[in-house]
C-alpha positions in Angstrom: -35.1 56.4 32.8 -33.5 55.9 29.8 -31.9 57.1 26.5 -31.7 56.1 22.9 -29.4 55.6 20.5 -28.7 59.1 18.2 -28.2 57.6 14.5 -29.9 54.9 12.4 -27.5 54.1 10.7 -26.3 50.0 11.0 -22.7 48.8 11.0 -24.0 46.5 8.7 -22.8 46.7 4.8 -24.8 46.1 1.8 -22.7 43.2 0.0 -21.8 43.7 -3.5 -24.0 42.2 -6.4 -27.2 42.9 -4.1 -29.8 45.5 -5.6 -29.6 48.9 -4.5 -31.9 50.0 -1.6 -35.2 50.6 -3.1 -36.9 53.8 -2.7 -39.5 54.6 0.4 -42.7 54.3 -1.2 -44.3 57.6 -1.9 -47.2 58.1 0.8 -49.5 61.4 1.9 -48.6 63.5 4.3 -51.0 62.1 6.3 -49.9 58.9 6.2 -46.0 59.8 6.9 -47.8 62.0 10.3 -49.7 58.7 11.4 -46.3 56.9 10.9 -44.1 59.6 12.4 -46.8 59.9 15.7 -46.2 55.9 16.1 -42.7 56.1 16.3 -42.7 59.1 18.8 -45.6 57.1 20.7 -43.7 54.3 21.4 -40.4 56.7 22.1 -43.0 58.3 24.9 -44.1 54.8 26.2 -40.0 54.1 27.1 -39.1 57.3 28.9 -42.4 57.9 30.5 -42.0 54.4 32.3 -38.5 54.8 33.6 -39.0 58.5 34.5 -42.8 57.9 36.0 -40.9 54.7 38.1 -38.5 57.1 40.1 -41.4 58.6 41.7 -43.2 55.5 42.5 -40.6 53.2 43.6 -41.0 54.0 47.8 -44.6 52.7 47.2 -43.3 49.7 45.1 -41.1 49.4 48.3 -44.1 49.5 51.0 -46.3 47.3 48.7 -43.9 44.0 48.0 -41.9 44.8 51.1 -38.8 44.7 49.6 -35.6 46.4 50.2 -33.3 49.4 49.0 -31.5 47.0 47.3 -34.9 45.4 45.7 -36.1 48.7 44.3 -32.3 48.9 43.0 -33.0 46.2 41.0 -36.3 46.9 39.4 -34.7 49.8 37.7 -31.2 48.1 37.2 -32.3 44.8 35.9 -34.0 46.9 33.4 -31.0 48.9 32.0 -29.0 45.8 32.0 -30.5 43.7 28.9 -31.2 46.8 27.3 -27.7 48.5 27.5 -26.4 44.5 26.2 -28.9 44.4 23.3 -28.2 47.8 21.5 -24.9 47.1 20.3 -25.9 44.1 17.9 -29.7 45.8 17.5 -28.6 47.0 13.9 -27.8 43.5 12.6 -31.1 42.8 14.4 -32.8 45.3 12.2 -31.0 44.3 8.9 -32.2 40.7 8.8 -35.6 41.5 9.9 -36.7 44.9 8.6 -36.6 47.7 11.1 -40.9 48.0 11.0 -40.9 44.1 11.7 -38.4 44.5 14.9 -40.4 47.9 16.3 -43.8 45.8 16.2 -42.4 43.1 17.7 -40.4 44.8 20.4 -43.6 46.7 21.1 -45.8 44.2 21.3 -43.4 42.6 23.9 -43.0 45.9 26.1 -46.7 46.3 26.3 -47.1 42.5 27.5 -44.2 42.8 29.9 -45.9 46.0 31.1 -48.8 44.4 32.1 -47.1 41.6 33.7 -45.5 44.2 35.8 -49.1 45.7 36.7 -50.5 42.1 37.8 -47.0 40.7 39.4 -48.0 39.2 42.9 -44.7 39.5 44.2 -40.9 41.6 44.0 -40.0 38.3 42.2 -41.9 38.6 39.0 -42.1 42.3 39.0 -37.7 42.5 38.6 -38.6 39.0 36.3 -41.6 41.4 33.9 -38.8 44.5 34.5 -36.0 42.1 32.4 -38.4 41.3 29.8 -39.2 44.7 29.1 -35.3 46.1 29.2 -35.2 42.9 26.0 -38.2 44.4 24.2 -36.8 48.4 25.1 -33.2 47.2 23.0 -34.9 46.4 20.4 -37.3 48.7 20.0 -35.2 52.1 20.9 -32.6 52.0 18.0 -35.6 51.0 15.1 -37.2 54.8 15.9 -34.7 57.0 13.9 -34.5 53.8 11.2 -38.1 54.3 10.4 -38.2 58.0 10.9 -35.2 57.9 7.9 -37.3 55.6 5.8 -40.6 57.3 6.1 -38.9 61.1 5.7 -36.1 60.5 2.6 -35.8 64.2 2.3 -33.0 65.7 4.5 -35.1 68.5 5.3 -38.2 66.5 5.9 -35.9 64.2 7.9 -34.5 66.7 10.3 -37.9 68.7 11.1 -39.3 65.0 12.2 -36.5 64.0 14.3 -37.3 67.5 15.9 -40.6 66.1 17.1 -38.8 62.9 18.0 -37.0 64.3 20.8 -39.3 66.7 21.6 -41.3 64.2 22.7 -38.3 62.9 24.8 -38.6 66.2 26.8 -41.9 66.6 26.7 -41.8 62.6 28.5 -39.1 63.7 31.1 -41.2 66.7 32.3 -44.4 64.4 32.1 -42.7 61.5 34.3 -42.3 62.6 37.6 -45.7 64.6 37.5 -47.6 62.3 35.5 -46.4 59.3 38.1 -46.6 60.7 40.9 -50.3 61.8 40.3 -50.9 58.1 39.2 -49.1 56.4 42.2 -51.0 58.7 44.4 -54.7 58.4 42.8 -54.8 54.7 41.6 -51.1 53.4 42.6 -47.9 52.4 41.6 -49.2 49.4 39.4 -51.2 52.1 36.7 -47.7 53.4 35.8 -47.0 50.3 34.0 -50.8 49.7 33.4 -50.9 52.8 30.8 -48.6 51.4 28.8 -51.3 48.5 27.6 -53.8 50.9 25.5 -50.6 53.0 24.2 -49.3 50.2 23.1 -52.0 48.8 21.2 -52.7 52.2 19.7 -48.8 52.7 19.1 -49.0 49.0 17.3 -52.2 49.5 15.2 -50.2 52.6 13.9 -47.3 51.2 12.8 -49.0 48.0 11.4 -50.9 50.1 9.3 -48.6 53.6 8.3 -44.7 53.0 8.7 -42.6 51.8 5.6 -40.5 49.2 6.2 -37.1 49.0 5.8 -35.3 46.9 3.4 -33.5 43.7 4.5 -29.5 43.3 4.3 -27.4 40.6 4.7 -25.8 41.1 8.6 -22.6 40.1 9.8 -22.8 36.9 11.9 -23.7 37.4 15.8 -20.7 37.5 18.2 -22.7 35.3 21.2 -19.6 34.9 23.1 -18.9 38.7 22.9 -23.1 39.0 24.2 -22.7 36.2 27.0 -20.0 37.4 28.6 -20.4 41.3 28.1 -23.9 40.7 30.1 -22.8 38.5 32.6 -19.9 40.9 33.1 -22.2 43.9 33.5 -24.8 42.2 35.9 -21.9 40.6 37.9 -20.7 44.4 38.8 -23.9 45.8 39.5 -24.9 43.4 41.4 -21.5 43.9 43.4 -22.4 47.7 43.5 -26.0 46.8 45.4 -25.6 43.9 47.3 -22.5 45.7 48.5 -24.5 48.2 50.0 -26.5 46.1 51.4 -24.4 43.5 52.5 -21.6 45.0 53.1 -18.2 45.6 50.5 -16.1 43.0 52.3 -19.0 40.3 52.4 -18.3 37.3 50.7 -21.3 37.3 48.3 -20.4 40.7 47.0 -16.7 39.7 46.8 -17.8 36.8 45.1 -19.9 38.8 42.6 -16.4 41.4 42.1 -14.6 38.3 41.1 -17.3 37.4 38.2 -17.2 40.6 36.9 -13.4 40.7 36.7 -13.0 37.5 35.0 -15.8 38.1 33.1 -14.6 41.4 31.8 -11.1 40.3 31.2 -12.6 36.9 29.1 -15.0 39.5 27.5 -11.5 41.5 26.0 -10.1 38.3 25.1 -13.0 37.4 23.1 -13.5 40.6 21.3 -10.1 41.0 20.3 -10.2 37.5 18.5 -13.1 37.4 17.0 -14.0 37.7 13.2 -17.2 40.1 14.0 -17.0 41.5 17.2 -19.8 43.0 19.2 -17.5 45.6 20.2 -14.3 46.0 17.7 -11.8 47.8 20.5 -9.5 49.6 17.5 -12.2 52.2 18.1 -11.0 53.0 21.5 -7.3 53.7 20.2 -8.1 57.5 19.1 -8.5 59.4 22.0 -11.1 61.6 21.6 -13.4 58.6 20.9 -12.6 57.4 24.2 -13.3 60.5 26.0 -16.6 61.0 23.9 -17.9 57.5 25.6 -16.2 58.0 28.9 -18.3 61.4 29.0 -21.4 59.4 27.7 -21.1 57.5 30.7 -20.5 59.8 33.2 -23.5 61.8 31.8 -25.8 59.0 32.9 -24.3 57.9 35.7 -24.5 61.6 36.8 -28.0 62.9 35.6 -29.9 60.0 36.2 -28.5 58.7 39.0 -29.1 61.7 40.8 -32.5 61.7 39.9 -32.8 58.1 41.0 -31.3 59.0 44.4 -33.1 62.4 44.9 -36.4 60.7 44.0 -35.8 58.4 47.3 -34.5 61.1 49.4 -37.7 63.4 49.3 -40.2 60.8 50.3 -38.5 58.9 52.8 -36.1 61.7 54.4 -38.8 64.4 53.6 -41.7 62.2 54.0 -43.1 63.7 50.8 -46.0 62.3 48.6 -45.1 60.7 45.1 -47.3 63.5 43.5 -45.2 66.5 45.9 -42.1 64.5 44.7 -42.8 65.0 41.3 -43.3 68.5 41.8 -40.3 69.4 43.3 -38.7 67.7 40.3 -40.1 70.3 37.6 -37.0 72.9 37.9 -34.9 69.8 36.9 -37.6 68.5 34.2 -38.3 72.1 32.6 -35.2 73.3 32.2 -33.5 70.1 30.9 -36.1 70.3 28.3 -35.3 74.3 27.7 -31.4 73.7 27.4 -32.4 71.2 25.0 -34.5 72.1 22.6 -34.1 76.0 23.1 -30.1 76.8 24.2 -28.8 73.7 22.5 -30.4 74.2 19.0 -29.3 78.0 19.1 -25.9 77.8 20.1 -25.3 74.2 18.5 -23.3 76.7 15.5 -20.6 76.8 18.3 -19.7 73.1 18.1 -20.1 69.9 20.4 -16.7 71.0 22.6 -18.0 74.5 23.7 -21.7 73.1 24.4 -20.2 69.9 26.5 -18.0 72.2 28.8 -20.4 75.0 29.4 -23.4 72.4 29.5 -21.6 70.0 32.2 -19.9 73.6 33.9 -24.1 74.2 34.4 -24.5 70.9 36.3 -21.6 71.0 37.5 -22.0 73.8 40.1 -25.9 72.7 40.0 -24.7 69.8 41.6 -22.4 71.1 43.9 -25.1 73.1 45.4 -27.1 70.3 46.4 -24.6 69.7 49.0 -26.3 72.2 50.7 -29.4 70.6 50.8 -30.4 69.5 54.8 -34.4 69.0 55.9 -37.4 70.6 53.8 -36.1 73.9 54.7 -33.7 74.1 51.8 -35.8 73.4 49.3 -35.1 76.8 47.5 -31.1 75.5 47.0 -32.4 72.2 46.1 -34.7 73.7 43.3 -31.9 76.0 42.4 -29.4 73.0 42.4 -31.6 70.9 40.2 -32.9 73.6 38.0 -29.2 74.3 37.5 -28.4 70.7 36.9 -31.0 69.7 33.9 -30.3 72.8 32.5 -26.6 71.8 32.0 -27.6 68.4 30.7 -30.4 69.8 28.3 -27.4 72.0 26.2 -24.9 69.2 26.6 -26.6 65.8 26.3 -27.6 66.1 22.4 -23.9 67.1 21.8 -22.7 63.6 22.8 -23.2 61.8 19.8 -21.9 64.4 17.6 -18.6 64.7 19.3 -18.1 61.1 19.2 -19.1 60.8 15.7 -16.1 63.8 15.2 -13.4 61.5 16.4 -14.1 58.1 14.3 -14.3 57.0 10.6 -18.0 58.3 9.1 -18.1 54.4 7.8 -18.3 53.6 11.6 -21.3 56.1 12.3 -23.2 53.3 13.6 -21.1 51.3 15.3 -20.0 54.8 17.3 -23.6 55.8 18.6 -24.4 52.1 19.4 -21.2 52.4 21.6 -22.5 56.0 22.8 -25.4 55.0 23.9 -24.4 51.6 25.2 -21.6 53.5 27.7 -24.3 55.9 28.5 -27.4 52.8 29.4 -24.3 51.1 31.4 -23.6 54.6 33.4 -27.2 54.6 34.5 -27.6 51.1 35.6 -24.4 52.0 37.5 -25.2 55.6 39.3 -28.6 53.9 40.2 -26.4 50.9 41.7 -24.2 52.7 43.7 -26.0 56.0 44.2 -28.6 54.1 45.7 -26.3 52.0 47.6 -25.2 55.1 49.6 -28.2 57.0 49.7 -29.2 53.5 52.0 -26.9 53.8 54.4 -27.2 54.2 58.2 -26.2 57.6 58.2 -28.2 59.1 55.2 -27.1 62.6 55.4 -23.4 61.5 54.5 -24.9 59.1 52.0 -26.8 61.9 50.3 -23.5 64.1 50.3 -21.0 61.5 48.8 -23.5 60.7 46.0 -23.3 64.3 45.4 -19.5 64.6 45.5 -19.5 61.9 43.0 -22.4 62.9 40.5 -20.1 66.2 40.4 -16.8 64.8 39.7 -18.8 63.1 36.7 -19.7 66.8 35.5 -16.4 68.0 36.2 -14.9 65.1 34.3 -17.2 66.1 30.7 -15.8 69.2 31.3 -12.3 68.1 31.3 -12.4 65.4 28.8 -14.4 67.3 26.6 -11.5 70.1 26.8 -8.8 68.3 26.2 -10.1 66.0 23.5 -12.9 66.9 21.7 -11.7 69.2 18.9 -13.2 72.2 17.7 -15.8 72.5 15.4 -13.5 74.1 12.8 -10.8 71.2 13.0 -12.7 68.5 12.8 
């Protein structure tokens, strides 16, 4: 699965002397509809694929033959590019219009999805899995962008970004279900084979109804900051999975920790001298920024690594179907998509802080249930654990960006949710590395319990963080 960044708004400035932005051109209502439906479209297309490839990935597994640490890398190697490209996505956007990058983005997902339906082998499925994590960065933060072009009326603007993420729930309760009735019926390959005539609808849409937004002058590309930040981040999740599979102490892994270390520390040095950084750290000197990213990624690491593990648990521990699977994940699906767009939006007058705490309290003890959880027997606890578990995330997931837009400068609204939801893409690629790592192990029943212990210190950590730093909606 994935997310997507909360705010269109760029980092970019518009330079003095340049002509002010000119207005969206006035269209029909059922022209701004046809544009609004090909945004959400292609907002379906992302999260249906990574929520649908949970459910499918034990049949990936029996069909190439590859390992736990192979299906670890179809979905990390997807996360990796994507979580990379968001951050300079907005200058992206401002030299090319924000229409131009969604078409092309698109186009390029839909391509790499069917190159992931025909791949012969594990070796060009993870290769057509990268290319689509490239097309997803650019395409995931040009939704809201075109949303705020096509809707220039506040009002307007808000009711459409309502149907925006509803569609996001309504694709997280459609994943597991809708792929584990595919895998079972026609296979694993039609998961990424659907994308193809959704794509070329999604693309004749926008072509033909979305504005496009004007072009700025963007601040030069920090390559160096981009090299090493992805080598840096593929370095330690591939320590976290080839650990697990070859062992912590083995000297590939090792060799892999001692990349990422250099890589990370070079990756400081780099952004702390450059003119335009990627990733300006001043940001992370007020502390209730930090904690807003640090919760960002334990969110992810958390919900959708547990969801990644669980997924594997029930079909080769439980020797479910894919299409049972998917069942037993509609407590988790439903009432993630109740807290969010029922409890969140009515108690949202209560501030970010009180709907993190209580939200992640939810999942918290959700979590802690699951530890519970034995043979097929205990599947009430495990639908209570997981009902109780999306429920928290639904109220406290939207609440991210806004507590982390409370604690910086509003001139830096962009560059904060790019940082958000960057933290939160590099928490999932993570919790799938290492939750999957353990859920592989010899003895799977203590495998199963650790990842548990550890998805619920990540709750337990929101809660703190969120406590201590996050202020109230009344001092901010």
């Amino acid at each position: 699965m994935t997310t997507v960044p909360d705010s269109p708004t760029s980092t970019a400035r518009q330079p003095i002397g340049t002509p002010a932005t000119p207005a969206a051109p006035v269209r029909s209502a059922r022209h701004t509809a046809l544009a609004l439906a090909a945004v959400c479209l292609g907002f379906f297309m992302i999260l249906l694929d990574g929520s649908a490839l949970n459910i499918a990935l034990p049949a990936i597994e029996r069909d190439v033959h590859g390992s736990m640490a192979a299906l670890q890398w179809v979905v990390t190697i997807y996360t990796i590019p994507l979580a990379s490209i968001l951050l300079t996505a907005g200058s992206i956007s401002d030299r090319w219009g924000a229409r131009r990058l969604f078409v092309s983005s698109l186009a390029a997902f839909t391509a790499a999805s069917l190159l992931c339906a025909v791949s012969p082998n594990l070796t060009v499925l993870v290769v057509a899995r990268f290319l689509q994590g490239i097309a997803a960065g650019g395409l995931l933060p040009t939704t809201l962008a075109i949303i705020a072009r096509t809707y220039p009326d506040p009002i307007e603007r808000a009711k459409a970004i309502t149907v925006w993420g509803a569609t996001g729930g309504l694709a997280l309760v459609a994943g597991p279900i809708g792929g584990g009735a595919l895998t079972e019926l026609l296979g694993w390959r039609s998961i990424f084979l659907i994308n193809v005539p959704v794509g070329l609808i999604t693309l004749y849409l926008a072509q033909r109804y979305a504005s496009e937004t004007p072009r700025r002058e963007a601040r030069a590309a920090d390559l160096p900051g981009q090299l090493t930040g992805i080598i840096a981040l593929s370095a330690i999740v591939a320590y976290l999975i080839e650990g697990g599979s070859l062992g912590w102490l083995a000297p590939v892994p090792l060799v892999l920790l001692a990349v990422a270390v250099v890589t990370a520390i070079t990756f400081v040095a780099v952004e702390s001298r450059s003119q335009h950084p990627m990733l300006p750290l001043a940001v992370f000197r007020r502390a209730a920024f930090s904690a807003s990213i640090t919760n960002g990624f334990a969110f992810q690491f958390g919900g959708y690594g547990l969801q990644f593990m669980l997924a594997i648990y029930l079909q080769q521990q439980w020797g479910l179907s894919a299409e049972k699977t998917g069942v037993y994940f509609l407590p988790f699906g439903i009432a993630w998509v109740f807290g969010t767009i029922v409890l969140n939006r009515r108690l949202v007058h209560r501030g970010p802080r009180f709907l993190l705490w209580t939200g992640a309290l939810s999942s918290f003890v959700g979590s802690a249930l699951l530890l519970g959880v034995t043979d097929q027997s205990t599947w009430p606890l495990f639908a209570i654990g997981t009902g109780l578990t999306g429920l928290g995330c639904g109220v406290f997931s939207p609440s991210l960006n806004a507590a982390a837009l409370l604690a910086i400068d509003p001139a830096y609204a962009g560059l904060g949710s790019g940082v958000l939801n960057t933290a939160r893409q590099v928490g999932m690629a993570m919790g799938v590395a290492l939750l999957g790592s353990l859920i592989g192990m010899h003895d799977t029943m203590l495998g199963l319990r650790v990842s548990v212990v550890l998805v619920a210190l990540c709750f337990f950590a929101i809660i703190g963080l969120s406590v201590a730093y996050v202020p109230r909606k009344e001092t901010a």
